[in-house]
N, C-alpha and C positions, 0 to 999 in steps of 0.2 A: 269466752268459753264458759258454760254453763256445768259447772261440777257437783255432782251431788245431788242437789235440790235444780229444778230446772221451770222454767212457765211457757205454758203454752203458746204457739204460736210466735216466740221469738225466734228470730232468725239468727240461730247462735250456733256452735256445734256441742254437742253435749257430752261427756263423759260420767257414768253411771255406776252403780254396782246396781246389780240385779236384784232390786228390789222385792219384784213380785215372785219371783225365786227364792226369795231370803223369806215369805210370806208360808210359802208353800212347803219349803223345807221346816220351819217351825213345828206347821201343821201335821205334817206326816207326821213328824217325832212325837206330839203328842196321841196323836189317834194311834201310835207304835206303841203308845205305853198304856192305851185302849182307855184315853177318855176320850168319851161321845158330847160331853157336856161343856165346850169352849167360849172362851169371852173373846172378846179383843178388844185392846184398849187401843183405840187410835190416836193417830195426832189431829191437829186440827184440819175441819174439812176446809174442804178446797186444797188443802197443802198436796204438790204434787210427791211427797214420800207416802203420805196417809193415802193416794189413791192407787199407787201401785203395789202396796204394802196387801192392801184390802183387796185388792185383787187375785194374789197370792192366796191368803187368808181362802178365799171363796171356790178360787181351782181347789184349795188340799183339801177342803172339807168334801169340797163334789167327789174328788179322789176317792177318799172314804166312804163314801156314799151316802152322807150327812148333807143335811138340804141346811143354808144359814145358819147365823150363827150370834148371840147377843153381841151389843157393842156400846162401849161409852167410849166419851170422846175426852182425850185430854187434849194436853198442848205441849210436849216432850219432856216438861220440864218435875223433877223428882217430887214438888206438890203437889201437880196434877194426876201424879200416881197414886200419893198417899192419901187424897181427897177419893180419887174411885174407886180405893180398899174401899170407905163407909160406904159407898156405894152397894159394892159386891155386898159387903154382908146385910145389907136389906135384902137384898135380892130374895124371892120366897124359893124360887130355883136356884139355884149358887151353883155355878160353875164347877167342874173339879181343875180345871186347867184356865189359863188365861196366858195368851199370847198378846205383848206390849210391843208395838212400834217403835220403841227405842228402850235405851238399857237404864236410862235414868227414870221414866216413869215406872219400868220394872221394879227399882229398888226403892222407890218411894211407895210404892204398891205389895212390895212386900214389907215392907218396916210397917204399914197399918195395919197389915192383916196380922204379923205377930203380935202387933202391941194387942189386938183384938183376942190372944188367945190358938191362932190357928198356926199350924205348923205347916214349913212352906219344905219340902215337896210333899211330906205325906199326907197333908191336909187338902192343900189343892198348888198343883204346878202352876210354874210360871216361868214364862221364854220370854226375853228381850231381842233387841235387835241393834247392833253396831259393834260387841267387843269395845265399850271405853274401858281405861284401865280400871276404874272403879268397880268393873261386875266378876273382877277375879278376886277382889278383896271383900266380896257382899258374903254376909253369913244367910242361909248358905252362899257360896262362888254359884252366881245367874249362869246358867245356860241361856245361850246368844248364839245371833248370826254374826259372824264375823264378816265385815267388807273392809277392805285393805285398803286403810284412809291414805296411805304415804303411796302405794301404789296408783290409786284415784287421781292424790294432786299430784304426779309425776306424770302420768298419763295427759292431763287436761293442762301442765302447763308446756309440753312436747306440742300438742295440738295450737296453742295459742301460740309458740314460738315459730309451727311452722305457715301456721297462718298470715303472719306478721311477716314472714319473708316469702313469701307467694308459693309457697311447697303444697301437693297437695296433702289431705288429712280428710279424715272420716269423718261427717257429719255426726255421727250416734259412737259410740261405742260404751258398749254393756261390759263390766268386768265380772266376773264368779264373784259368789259372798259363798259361806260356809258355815255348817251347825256345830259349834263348839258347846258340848256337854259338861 
C-alpha cells in the first residue's frame, strides 16, 4: 500500500490526502488576501507530492484568473528553504506571497527572509503544507494545509490488512487536507 508519497505505474493500492486540493486551497487563501504576485517553492521534480501539489498551485491561480506563476525548486528539507529565501530576495520582481510544498521548507524560508530584514506576513506571506507540529511553534505560527497523518496511516494500513486477507478495498482513496490559518 502506497501512502502518501506514491510512483507511477506500480500496481499497489494507494491512500492519499488531496494533494492538489491542499495546492489550490493555499492559493485561494492567498489571492483572498489579493496578492497577484505568488511563488512556489516545490519539492523535487519528478517527486509525485511536487507534481500534484503544482497542479493545485496552477488550477487556484487560473481560479483567480492569474496565468503561472514563478517557481524554485527545493527538496522539502528546512535548507532547501533557507537557501531559496537568497533566492527570493534577488529576484528583481519579489513575490508578495509564496506558497511551500511542505512546512519545513516554509520555515527555513522564512528564517532567511527575516534574518534578510523582511517581515513575514507583512512583508510578504508564506503558506506551508502538512501541519508538522513545528509550524504551530514557528514565529510567526505558519499557516498550512493540514492532512491528517494518523488518519492517512490508519486508512492505508485497514487497506493493507484487508488486502492480506482477501477482503475487498479501494484501489485510490483521497482523504480531505484543510487550510489552518
Amino acid at each position: 500500500v502506497q501512502a502518501c508519497e506514491w510512483i507511477e505505474g506500480l500496481e499497489a493500492p494507494r491512500v492519499l490526502a488531496d494533494n492538489a486540493e491542499g495546492g489550490r486551497l493555499a492559493i485561494d487563501h492567498l489571492t483572498g488576501l489579493g496578492h497577484r504576485k505568488i511563488l512556489h517553492l516545490t519539492g523535487p521534480e519528478g517527486n509525485s507530492l511536487t507534481g500534484a501539489r503544482r497542479l493545485g498551485v496552477l488550477a487556484g491561480l487560473a481560479q483567480a484568473g492569474l496565468s503561472g506563476t514563478a517557481r524554485i525548486t527545493g527538496d522539502f528539507s528546512l535548507q532547501s528553504g533557507h537557501a531559496a529565501a537568497r533566492q527570493v530576495l534577488d529576484l528583481a520582481d519579489r513575490p508578495t506571497a509564496i506558497f511551500c510544498d511542505n512546512d519545513e521548507m516554509a520555515i527555513g524560508l522564512i528564517n532567511g527572509l527575516v534574518q534578510a530584514g523582511l517581515r513575514v506576513p507583512q512583508d510578504i506571506s508564506v503558506v506551508g503544507f502538512d501541519n508538522i507540529e513545528m509550524s504551530a511553534y514557528a514565529l510567526p505560527p505558519l499557516t498550512t494545509i493540514r492532512q491528517h497523518r494518523a488518519r492517512l496511516g490508519t486508512h492505508a494500513a485497514t487497506t493493507l490488512l484487508a488486502r492480506i486477507n482477501g477482503q475487498p478495498s479501494l484501489d485510490e482513496e483521497i482523504l480531505p487536507v484543510e487550510l489552518l490559518v
